[in-house]
DOMI-768686 format. One record per residue: x, y, z of N, C-alpha, C, O in turn. Coordinates in steps of 0.001 Angstrom, whole numbers, padded with zeros to 6 digits, always signed. Atoms other than C-alpha are relative to their C-alpha. Example, Ala and Ser with C-alpha at 12.3 -4.5 7.8 and 13.67 -1.06 7.14 Angstrom:
<pts>
+000890-001190+000000+012300-004500+007800+000900+001200+000000+001936+001181+000665-000820-001190-000060+013670-001060+007140-000770+001090+000730-000261+002198+000899
</pts>
This chain:
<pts>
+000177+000271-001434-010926+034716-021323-001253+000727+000462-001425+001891+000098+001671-000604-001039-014447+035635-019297+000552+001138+000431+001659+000953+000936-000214-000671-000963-014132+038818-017919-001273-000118+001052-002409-000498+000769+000571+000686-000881-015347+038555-014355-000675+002025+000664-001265+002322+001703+000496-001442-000086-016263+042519-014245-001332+000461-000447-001687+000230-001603+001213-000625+000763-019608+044269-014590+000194+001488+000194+001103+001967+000871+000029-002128+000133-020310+048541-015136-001147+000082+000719-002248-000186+000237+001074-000844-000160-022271+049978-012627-000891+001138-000771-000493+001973-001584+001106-001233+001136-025160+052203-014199+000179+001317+000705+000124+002360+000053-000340-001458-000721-024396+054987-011272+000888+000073+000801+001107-000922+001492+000042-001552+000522-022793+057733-010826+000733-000444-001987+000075-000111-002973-000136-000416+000987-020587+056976-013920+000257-001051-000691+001169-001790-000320-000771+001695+000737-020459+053876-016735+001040-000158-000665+001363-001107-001381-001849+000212+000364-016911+054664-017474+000682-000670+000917+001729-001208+000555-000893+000458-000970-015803+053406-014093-000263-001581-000104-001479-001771-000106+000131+001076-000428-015468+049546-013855-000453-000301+001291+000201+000411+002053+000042+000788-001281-016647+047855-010732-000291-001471+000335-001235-002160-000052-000200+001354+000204-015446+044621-009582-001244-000581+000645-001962-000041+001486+001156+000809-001027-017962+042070-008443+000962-000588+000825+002063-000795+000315-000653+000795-001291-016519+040390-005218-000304-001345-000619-001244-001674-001342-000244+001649+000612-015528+036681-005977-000383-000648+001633+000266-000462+002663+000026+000759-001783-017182+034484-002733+001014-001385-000324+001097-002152-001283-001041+001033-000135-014523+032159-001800-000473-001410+000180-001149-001738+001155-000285+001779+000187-014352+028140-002752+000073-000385+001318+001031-000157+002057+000014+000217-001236-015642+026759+000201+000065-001732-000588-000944-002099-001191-000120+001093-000009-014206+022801-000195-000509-000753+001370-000235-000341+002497+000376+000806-000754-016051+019810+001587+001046-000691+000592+002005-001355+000198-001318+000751-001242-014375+018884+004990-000305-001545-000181-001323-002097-000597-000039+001263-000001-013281+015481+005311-000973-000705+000822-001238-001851+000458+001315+000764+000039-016484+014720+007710-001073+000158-000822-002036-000604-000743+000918+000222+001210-018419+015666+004800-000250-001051-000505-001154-001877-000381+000028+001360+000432-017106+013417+002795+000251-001490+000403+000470-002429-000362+000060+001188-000915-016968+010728+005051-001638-000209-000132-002098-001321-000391+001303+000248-000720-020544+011146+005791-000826-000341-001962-001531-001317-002221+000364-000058+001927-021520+011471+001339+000214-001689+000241-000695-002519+000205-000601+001791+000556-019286+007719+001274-000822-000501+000624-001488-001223-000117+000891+000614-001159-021384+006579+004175-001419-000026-000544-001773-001201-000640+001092-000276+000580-024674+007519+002728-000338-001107-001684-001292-001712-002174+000239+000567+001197-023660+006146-000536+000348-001616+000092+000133-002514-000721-000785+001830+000239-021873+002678+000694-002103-000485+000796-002519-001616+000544+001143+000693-000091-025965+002393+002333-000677-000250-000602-001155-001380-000506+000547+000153+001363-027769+003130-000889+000563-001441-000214-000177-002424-000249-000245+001326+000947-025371+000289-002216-000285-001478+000446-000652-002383-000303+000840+001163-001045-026244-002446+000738-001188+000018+000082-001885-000979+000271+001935+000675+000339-029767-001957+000350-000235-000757-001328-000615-001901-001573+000185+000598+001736-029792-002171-003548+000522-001894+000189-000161-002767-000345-000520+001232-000005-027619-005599-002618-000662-000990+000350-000811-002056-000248+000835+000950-000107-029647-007108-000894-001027-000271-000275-001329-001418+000054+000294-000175+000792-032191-006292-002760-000135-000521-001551-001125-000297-002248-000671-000015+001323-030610-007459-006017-000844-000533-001217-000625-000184-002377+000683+000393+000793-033320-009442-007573-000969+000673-000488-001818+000066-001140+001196-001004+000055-035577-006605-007954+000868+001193-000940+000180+002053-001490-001162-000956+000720-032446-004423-009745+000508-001031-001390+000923-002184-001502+000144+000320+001557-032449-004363-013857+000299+000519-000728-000093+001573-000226-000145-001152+001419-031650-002429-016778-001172+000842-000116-001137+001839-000838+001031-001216+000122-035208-000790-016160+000341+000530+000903+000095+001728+000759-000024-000410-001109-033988-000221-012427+000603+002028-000571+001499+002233-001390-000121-000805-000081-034023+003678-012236+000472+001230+001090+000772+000682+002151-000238-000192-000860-033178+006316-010214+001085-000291+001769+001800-001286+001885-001049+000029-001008-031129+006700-006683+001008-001408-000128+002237-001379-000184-001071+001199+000128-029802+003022-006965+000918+000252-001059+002131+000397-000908-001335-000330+001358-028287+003661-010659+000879+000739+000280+002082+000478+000246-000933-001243-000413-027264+007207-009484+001557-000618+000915+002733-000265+000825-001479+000549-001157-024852+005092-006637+000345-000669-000375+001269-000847+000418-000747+001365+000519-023630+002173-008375+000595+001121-000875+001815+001233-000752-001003-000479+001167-022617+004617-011263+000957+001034+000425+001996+001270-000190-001073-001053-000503-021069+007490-008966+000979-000796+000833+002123-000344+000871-001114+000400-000278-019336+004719-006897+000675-000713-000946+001847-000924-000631-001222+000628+001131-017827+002877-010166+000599+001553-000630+001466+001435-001497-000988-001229+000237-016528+006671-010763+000796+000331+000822+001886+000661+000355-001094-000080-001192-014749+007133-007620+000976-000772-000477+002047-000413-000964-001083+001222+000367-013269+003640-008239+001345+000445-001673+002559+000335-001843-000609-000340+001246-012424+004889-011956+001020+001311+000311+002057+001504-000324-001094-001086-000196-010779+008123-010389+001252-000069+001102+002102+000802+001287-000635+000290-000540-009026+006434-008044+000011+000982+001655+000974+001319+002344+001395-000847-001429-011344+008410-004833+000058-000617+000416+000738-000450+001429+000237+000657-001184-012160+005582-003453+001004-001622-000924+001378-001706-002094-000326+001145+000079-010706+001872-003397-000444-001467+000591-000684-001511+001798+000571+001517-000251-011816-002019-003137+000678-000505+001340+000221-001303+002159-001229+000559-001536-008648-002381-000251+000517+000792+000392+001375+001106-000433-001138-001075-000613-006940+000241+001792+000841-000948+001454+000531-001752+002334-001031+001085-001193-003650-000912+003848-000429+001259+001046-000988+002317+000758+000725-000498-001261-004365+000377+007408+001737+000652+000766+002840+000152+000544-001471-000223-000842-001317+001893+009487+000774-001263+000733+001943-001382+001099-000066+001471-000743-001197-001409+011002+001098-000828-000632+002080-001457-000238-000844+001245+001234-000102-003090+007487-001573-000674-000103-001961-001137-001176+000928+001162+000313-003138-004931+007827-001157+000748-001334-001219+001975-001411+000870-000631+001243-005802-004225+004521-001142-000451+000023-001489-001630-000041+001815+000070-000091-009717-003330+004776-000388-000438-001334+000209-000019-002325+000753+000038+001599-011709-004526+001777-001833+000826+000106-002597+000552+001032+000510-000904+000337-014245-002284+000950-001309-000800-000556-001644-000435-001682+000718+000862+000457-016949-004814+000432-001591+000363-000614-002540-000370-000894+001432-000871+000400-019793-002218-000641+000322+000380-001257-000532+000453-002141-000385-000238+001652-017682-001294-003760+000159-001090-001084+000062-001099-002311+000348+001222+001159-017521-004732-004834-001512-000250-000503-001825-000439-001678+001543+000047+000188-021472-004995-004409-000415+000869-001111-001143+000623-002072+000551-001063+001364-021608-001632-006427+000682-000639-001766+000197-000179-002799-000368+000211+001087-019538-003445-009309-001257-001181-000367-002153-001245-001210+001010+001320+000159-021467-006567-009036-001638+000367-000869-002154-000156-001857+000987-000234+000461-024568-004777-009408-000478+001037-001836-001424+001367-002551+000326-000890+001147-023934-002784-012267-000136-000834-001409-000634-000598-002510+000490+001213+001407-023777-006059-014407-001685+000127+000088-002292+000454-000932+001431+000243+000379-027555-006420-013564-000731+001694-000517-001850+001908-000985+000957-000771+000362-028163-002996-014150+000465+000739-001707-000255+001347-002498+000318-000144+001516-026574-002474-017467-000176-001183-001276-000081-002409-001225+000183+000643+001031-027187-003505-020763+001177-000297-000839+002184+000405-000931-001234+000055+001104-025046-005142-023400+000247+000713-001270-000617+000996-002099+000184-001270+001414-023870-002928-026147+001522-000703-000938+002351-001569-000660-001278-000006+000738-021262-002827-028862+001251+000954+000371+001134+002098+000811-001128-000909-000516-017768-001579-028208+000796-000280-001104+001290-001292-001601-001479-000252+001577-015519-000115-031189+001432-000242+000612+001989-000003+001684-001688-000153-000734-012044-000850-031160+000636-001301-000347+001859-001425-000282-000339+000809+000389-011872-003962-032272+000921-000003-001222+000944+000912-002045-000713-000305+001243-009185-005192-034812-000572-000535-001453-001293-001506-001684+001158+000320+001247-010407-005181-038312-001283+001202+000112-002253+001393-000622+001309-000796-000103-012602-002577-037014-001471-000691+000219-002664-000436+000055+001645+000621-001202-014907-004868-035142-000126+000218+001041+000777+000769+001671-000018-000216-001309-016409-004854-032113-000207-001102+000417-000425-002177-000142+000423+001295-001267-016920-006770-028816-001506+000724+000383-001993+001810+000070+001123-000082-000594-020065-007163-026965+000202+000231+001572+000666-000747+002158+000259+000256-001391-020346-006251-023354-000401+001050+000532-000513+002064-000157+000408-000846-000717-021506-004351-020572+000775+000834+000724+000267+001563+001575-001277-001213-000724-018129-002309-019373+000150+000440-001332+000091-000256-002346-000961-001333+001094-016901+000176-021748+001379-000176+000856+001801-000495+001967-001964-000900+000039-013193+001292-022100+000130+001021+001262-000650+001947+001486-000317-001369-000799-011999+003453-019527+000494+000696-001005-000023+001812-000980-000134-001351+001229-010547+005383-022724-000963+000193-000937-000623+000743-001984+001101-000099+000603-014064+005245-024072-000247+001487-000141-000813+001898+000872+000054-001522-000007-014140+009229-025113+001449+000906+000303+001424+002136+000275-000922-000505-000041-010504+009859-024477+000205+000462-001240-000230-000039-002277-000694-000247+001142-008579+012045-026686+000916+000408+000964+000869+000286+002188-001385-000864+000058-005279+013914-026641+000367+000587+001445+001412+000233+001992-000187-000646-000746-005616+016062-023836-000427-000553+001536-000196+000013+002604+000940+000895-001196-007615+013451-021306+001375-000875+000072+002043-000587+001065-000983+000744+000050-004789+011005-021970+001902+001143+000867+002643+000707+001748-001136-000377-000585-001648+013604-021099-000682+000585+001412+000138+000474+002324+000844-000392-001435-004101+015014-017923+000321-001496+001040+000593-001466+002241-000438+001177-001118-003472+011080-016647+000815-000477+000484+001003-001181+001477-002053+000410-000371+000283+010885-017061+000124-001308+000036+001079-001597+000757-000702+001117+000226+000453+007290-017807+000146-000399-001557-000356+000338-002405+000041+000115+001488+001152+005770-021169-000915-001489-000293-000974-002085+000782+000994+000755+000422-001423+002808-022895+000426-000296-001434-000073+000114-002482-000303+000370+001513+000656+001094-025582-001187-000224-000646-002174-000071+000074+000918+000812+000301-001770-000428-028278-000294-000957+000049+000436-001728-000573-000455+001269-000479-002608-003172-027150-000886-000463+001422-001370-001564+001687+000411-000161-001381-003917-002511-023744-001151+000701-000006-001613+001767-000414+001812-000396-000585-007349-002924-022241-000217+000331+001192+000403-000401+001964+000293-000466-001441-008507-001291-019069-001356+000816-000232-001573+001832-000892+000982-000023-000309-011960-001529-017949-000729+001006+000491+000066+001642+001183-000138-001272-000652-013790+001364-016746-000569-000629+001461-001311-001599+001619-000118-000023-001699-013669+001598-012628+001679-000686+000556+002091-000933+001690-001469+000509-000578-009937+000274-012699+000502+001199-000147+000229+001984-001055-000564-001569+000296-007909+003256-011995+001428-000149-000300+001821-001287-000041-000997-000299+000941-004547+004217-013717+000860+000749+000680+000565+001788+000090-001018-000559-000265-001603+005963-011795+000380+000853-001039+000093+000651-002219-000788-000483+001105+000571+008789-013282+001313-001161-000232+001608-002059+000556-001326+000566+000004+003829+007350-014726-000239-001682+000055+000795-002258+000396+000308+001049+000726+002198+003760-015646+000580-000395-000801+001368+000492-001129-000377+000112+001258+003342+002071-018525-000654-001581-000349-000176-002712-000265+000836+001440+000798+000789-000524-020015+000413-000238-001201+000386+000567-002131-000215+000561+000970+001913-002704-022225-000900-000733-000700-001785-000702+000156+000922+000558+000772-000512-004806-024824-000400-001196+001679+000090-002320+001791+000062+000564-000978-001902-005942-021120-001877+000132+000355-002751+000557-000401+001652+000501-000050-005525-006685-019735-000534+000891+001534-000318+000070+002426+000150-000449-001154-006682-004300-016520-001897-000205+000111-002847+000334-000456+001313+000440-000274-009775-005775-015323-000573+001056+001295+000188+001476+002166+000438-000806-000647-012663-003492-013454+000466-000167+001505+000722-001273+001981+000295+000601-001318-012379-002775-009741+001644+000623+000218+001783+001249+001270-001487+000220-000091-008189-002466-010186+000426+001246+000079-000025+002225-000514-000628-000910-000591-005967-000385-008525+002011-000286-000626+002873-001157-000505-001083+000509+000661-003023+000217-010483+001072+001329+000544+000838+002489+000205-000332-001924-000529-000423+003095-008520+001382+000001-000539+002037-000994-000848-000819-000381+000336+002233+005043-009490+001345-000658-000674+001863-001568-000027-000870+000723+000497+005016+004013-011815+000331-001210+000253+001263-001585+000964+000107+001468-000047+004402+000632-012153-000523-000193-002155-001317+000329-002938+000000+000380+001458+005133-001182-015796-000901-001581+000547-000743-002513+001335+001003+001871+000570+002396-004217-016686+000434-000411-001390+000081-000006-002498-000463+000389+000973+004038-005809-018724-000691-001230-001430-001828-001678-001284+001026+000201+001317+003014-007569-022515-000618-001661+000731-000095-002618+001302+000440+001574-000225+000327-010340-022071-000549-000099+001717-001052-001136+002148+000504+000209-001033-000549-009486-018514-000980+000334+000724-001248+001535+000693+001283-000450-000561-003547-009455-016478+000486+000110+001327+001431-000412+001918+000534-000054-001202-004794-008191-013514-001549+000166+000101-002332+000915-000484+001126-000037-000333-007619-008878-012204-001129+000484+000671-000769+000556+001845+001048-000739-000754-011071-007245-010867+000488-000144+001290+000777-001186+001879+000075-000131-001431-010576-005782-007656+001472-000048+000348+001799+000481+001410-001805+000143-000812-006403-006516-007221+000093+001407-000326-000363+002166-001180-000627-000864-000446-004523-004157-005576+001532+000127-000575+002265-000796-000218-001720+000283+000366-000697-003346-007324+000580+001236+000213+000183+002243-000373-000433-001366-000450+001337-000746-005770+000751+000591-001022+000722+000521-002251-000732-001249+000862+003761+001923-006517+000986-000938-000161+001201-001877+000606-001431-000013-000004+006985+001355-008037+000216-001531-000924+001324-001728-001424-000103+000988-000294+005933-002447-008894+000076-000326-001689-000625+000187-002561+000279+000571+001236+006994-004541-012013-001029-000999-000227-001250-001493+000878+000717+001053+000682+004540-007118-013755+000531-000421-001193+000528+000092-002312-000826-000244+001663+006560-008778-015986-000881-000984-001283-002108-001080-001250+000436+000496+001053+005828-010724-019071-001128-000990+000156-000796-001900+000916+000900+001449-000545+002497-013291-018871-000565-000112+001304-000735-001297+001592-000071-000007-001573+001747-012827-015348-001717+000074+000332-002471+000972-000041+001653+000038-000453-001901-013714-013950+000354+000521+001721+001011+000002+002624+000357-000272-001134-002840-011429-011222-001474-000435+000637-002227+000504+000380+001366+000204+000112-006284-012925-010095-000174+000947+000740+000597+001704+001331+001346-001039+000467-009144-011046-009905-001359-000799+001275-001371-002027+001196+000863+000078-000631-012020-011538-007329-001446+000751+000236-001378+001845+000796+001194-000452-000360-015675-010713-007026-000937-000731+000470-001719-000162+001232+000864+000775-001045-017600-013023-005672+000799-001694+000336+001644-002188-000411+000504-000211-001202-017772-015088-002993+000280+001676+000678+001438+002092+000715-000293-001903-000466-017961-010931-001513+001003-000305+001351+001875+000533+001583-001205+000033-001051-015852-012284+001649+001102-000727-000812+001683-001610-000180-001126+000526-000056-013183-013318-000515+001101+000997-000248+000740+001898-001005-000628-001186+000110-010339-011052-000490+000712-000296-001642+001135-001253-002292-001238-000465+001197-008594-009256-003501+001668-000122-000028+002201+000369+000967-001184+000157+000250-004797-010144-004818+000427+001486+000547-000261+002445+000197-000813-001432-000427-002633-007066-003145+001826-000179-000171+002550-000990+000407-001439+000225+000417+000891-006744-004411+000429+001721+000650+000083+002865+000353-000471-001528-000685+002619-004050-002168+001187+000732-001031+001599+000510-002169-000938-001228+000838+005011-001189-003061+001353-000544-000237+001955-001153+000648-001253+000504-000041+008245-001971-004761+000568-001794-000592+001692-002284-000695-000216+001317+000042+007902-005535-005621+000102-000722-001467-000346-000046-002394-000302+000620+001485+008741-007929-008841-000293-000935-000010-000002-001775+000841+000440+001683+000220+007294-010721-010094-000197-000074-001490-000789+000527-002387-000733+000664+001446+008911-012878-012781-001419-000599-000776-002544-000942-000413+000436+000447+001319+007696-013848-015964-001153-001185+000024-000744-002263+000458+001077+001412-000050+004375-016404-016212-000364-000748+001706-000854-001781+002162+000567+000425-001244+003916-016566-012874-001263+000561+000491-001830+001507-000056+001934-000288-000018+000204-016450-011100-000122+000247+001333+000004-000767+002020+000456-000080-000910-000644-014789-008074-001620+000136+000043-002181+000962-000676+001366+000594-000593-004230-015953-006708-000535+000011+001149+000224-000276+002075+000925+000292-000744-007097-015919-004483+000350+000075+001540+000348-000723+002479-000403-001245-000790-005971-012945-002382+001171-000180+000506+001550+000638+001344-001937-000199-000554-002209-013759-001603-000193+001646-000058-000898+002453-000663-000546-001740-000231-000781-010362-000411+001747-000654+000054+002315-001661+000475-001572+000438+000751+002919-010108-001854+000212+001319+000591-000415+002291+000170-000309-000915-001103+004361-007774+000876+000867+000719-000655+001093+000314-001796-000769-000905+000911+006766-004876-000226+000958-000090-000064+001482-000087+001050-001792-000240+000862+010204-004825-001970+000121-001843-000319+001270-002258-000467-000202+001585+000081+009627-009063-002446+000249+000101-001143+000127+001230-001617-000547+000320+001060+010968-010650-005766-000682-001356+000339-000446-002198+001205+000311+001818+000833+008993-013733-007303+000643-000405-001050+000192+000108-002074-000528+000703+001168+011120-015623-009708-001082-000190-001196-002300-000094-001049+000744+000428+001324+009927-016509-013360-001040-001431+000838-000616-001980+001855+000436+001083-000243+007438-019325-012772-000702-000503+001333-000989-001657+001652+000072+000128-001463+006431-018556-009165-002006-000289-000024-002688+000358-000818+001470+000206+000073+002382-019956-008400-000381-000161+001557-000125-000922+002490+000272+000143-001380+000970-019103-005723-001677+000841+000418-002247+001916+000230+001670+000044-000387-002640-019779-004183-000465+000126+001359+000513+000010+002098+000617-000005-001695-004708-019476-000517+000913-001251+000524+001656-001119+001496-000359+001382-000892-003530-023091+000318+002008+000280-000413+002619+000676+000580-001183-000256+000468+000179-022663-001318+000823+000055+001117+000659+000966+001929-001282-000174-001459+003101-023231+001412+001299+000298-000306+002205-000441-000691-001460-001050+000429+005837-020637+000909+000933+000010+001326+000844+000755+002302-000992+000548-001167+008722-022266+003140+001210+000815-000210+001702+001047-001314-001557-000712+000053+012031-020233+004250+000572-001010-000092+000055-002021+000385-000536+001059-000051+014856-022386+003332+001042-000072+001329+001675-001037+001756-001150+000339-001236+016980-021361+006403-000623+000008+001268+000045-000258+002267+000758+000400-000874+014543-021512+008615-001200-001037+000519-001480-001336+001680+000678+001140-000122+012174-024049+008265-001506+000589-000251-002352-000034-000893+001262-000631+000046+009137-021284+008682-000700-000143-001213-000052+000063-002238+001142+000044+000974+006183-021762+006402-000691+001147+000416-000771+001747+001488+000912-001263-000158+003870-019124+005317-001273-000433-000923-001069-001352-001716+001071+000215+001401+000493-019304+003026-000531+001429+000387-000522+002125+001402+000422-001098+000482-000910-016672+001685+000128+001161+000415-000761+001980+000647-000450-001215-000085+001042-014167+002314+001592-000057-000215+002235-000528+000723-001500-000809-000377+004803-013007+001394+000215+000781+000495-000451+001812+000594+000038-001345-001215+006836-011351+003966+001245+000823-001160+001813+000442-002184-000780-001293+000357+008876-008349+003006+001016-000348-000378+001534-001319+000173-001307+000276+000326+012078-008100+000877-000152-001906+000023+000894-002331+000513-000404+001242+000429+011775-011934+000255+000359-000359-001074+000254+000577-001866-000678+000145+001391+013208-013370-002688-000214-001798-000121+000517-002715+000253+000725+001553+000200+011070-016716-003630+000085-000370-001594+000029+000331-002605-000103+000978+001064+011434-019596-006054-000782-000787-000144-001362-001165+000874+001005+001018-000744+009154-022195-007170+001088-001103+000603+002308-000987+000715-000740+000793-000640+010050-025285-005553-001011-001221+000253-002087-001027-000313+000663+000730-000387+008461-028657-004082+000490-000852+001039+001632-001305+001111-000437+000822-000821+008052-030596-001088-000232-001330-000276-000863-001862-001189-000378+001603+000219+009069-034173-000253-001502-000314+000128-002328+000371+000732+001124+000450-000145+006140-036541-000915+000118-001079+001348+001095-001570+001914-000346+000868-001235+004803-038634+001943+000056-001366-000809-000053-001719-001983-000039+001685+001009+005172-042386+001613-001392-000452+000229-002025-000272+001269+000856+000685-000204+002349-044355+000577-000170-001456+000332+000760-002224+000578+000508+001594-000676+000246-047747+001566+001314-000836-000367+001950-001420+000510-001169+000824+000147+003123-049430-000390+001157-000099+000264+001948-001010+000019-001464-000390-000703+005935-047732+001339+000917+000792-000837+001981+001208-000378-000760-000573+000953+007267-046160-001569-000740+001806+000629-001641+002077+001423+000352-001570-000344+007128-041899-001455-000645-000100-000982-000501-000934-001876+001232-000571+000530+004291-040381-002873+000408+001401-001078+001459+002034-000972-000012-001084+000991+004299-037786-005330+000553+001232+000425+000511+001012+001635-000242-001041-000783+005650-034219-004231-000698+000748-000035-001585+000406-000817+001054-001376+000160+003685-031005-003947+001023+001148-000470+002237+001353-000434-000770-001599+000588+004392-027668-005434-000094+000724+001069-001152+000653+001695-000135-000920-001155+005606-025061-002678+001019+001109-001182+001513+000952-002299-000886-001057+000351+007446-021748-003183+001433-000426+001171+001567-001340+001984-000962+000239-000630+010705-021306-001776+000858+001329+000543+001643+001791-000285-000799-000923+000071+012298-018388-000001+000980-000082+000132+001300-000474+001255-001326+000306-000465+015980-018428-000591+000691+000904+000705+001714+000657+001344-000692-000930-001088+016885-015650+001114-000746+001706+000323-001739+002000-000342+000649-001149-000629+015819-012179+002683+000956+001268+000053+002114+001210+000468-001283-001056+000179+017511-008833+002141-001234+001675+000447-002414+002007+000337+000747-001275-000414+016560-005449+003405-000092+001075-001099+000391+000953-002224+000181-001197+000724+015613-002114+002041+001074+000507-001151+000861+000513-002363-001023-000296+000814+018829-000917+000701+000496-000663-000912+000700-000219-002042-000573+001271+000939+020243-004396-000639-001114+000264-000911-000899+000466-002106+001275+000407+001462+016880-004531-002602-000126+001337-001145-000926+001362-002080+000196-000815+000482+017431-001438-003936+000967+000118-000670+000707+000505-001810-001111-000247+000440+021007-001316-004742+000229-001361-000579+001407-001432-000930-000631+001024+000491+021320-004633-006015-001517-000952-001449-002746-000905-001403+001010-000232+001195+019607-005962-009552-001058-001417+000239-000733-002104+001207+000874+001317-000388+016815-009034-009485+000839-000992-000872+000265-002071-000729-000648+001356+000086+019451-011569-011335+001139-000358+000878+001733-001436+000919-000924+000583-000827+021843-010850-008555-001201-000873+001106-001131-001954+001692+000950+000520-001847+018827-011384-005660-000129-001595-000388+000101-002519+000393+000542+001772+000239+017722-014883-007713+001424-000634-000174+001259-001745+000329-001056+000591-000264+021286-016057-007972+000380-000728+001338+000755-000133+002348-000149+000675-001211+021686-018673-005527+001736-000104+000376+002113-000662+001406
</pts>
């Protein structure tokens, strides 16, 4: 261990004397408010900008694209924050900083491949340099199997299965991704939340106004089903196996008649399903459409105390 002691030379160099320790002065939160601020402008100039930004591009721009894809990677900053409201900001300067870091790096080789090959690309591993002690410091687990990008961040108490975590991704607290599943750049998946088997979370980066997939705290979604092109899947909901659901997608209550798109409300418990087709020129009905279906609605406790083959049991 360092000792943190030096020996005065007078009166006597038998006596120790401590040096005074100046106290850890941590940056107040308008600090760092004002640092993020500074750095989300760096990243809107560089943006618009963009055709002039390269793999030679040097200096301050690199410096901010690569310290905000570290935030993102430490889970500092985020692509979406929910607001007290419920309602969720997107962060549309951190997508720019991902965006841009394609033009500003280069393609390389990445070990790890099976057979002991590699891939080609311009993200590295977020466990690119992990060992032993970096891995139990994160508290989640990373069967083999499982890829995660660097700037997607990792919760303690995770459990990745042979699953796909694309950059940008916000993955929180004890939440299992289960085998075969993606999420995509930029989605949001809370605490507590399953991903089960096959499951496409999309992924968004450009158009820059389009919002990111957000799956709130608490929630389950069955087997091979695809949430898309920023649905927000509200907290403690249950999607059945097979559930697809897109911006246009009309997720109808069945005891109420209410329609919703792109968005599930809370504690719902949805199926796929389809509506009646209209009739066509010849008078006959028309084809049906694919809709979701909520069969029923249960609160906090029920969703907690009761298992997801009682909730999908009609």
């Amino acid at each position: 261990m360092e000792d943190d002691t030096e020996f005065a030379l007078t009166p006597s160099p038998q006596i120790p004397k401590k040096r005074s320790k100046s106290p850890q002065i941590l940056p107040s939160r308008e600090e760092i408010l004002m640092s993020l601020s500074a750095l989300e402008s760096t990243i809107n100039g560089a943006f618009e900008a963009r055709d002039g930004v390269s793999t030679s591009t040097r200096g301050e721009v690199r410096e901010a694209v690569d310290h905000a894809l570290e935030i993102l990677d430490k889970g500092e900053a985020r692509v979406a924050e929910r607001g007290t409201d419920g309602k969720w900001k997107v962060n549309q300067w951190l997508k720019k900083a991902v965006l841009l870091s394609f033009r500003l790096n280069d393609m390389g080789a990445i070990p790890g491949g099976p057979g002991k090959a590699t891939w080609w690309d311009k993200v590295p591993s977020k466990f690119d340099g992990w060992g032993e002690n970096r891995f139990r410091d994160a508290g989640f687990r990373a069967v083999p199997g499982a890829i995660v990008r660097r700037s997607a961040f990792i919760a303690r108490n995770v459990v990745l299965m042979p699953s796909f975590v694309n950059l940008g991704a916000y993955v929180d607290e004890s939440t299992m991704i289960d085998t075969w599943s993606t999420v995509g750049s930029c989605a949001q998946i809370g605490k507590r939340v399953h991903i089960s088997g096959g499951v496409g979370i999309g992924g968004v980066l450009e158009p820059l106004q389009a919002e990111p997939v957000i799956i709130e705290d608490d929630c389950f979604i069955g087997a091979r089903s695809e949430v898309a092109e920023g649905v927000i899947v509200r907290k403690g909901a249950v999607l059945s196996m097979g559930v697809f659901l897109g911006a246009s997608t009309k997720i109808v209550d069945r005891d109420t008649g209410e329609i919703f798109i792109g968005e599930v409300p809370e504690y719902s418990v949805v199926v796929p399903g389809a509506l009646p087709g209209k009739p066509m020129k010849n008078g006959q009905i028309g084809p049906s459409t694919a809709c979701a279906v909520i069969v029923k609605r249960v609160d906090e406790r029920t969703r907690s105390k009761t298992s997801i083959n009682e909730l999908l049991r009609d």
